[in-house]
C-alpha positions as CSV (number, residue, x, y, z in Angstrom):
1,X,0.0,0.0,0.0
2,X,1.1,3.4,0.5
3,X,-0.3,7.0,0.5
4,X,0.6,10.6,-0.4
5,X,2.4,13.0,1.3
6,X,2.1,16.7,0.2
7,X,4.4,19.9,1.2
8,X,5.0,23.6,-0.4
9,X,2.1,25.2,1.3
10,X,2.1,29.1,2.9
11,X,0.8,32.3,2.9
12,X,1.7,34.2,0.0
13,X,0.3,37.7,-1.1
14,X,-1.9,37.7,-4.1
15,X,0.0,38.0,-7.8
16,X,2.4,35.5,-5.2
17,X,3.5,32.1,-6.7
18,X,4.1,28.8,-4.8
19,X,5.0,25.1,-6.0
20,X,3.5,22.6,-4.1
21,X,5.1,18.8,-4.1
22,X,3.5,15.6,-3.3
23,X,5.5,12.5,-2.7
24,X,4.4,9.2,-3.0
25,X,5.3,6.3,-0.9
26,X,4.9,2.2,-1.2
27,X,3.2,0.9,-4.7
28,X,0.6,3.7,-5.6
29,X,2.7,6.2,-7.9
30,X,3.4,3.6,-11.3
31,X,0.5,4.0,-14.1
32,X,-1.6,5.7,-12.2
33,X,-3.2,9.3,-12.9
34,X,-2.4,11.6,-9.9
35,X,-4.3,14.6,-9.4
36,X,-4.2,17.6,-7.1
37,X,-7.8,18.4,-4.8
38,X,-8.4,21.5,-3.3
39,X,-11.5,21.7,-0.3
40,X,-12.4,19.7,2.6
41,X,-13.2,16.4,3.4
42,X,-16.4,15.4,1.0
43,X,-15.9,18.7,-1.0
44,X,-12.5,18.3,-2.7
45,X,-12.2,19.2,-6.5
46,X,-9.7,18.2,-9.2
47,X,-7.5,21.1,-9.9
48,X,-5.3,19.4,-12.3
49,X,-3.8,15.8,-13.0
50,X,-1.2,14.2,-14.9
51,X,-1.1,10.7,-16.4
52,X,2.0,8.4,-16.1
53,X,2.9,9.5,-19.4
54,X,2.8,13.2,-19.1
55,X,-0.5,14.4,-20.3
56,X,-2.3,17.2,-18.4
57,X,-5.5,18.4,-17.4
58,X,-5.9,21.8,-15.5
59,X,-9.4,22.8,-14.1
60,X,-10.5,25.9,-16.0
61,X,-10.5,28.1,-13.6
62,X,-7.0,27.8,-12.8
63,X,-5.6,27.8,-16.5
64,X,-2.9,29.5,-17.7
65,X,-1.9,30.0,-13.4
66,X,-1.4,26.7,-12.6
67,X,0.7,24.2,-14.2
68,X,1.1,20.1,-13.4
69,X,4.4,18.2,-13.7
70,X,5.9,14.8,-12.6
71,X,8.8,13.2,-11.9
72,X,8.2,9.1,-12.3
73,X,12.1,9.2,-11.1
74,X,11.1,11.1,-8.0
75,X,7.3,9.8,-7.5
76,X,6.7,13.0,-7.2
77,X,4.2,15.2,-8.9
78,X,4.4,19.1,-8.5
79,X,2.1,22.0,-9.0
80,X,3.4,25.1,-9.6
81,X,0.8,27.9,-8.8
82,X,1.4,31.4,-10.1
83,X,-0.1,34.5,-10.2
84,X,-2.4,33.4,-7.0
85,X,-5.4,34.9,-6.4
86,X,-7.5,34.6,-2.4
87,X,-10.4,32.5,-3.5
88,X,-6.9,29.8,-4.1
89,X,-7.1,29.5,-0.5
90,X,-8.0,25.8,0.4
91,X,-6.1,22.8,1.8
92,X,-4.4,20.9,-1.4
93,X,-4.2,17.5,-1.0
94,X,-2.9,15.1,-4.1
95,X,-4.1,11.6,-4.5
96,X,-4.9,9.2,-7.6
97,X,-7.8,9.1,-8.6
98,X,-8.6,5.6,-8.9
99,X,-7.9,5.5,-5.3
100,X,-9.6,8.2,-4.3
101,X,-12.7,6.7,-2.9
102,X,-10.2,4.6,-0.1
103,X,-9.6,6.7,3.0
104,X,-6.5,4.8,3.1
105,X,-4.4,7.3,0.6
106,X,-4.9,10.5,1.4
107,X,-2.4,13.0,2.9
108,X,-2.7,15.8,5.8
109,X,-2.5,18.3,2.7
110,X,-1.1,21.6,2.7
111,X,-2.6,24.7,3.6
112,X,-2.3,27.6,0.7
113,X,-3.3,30.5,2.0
114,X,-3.4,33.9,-0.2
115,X,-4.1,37.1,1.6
116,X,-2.6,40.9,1.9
């Protein structure tokens, strides 16, 4: 098994830019789509994901800002967030999402937090 273990977060000023990193440990990173979630337990939404092979999806609302990489070396996936805005603010956890219905994978998260 395994699960997900993300890091990056803070409190940046809006216009700010951050990268977030989430680490995978045990079995769950080969093959699989990881995605990053921002919200709260029951309400988190796909910000963007990337495939074992490299290709993207970024929610609309974060196009063009936000940008999805990944390092199958590493088992890491990163997102690097730019030109943040304070309705960003939100917990960002990472997860596949094929295993996304388990409780067993998911991470703390990592608080973003955009304010002046």
């Amino acid at each position: 098994q395994g699960h997900f273990v993300e890091s990056g977060g803070g409190l940046v000023q809006p216009g700010g830019s951050l990268r977030l990193s989430c680490a995978a440990s045990g079995n769950i990173f080969s093959g699989l789509v990881i995605a990053w979630y921002r919200g709260g337990p029951g309400q988190r939404a796909v910000v963007a994901s990337v495939s074992s092979t490299g290709g993207t999806y970024v929610e609309d609302s974060v196009k063009g800002r936000f940008t999805i990489t990944r390092d199958n070396a590493k088992r890491t996936v990163y997102l690097q967030m730019n030109d943040l805005k304070p309705e960003d603010t939100a917990i960002y956890y990472c997860n596949a999402p094929q295993l996304a219905s388990s409780p067993n994978y998911w991470g703390q998260g990592t608080q973003v937090t955009v304010s002046s």
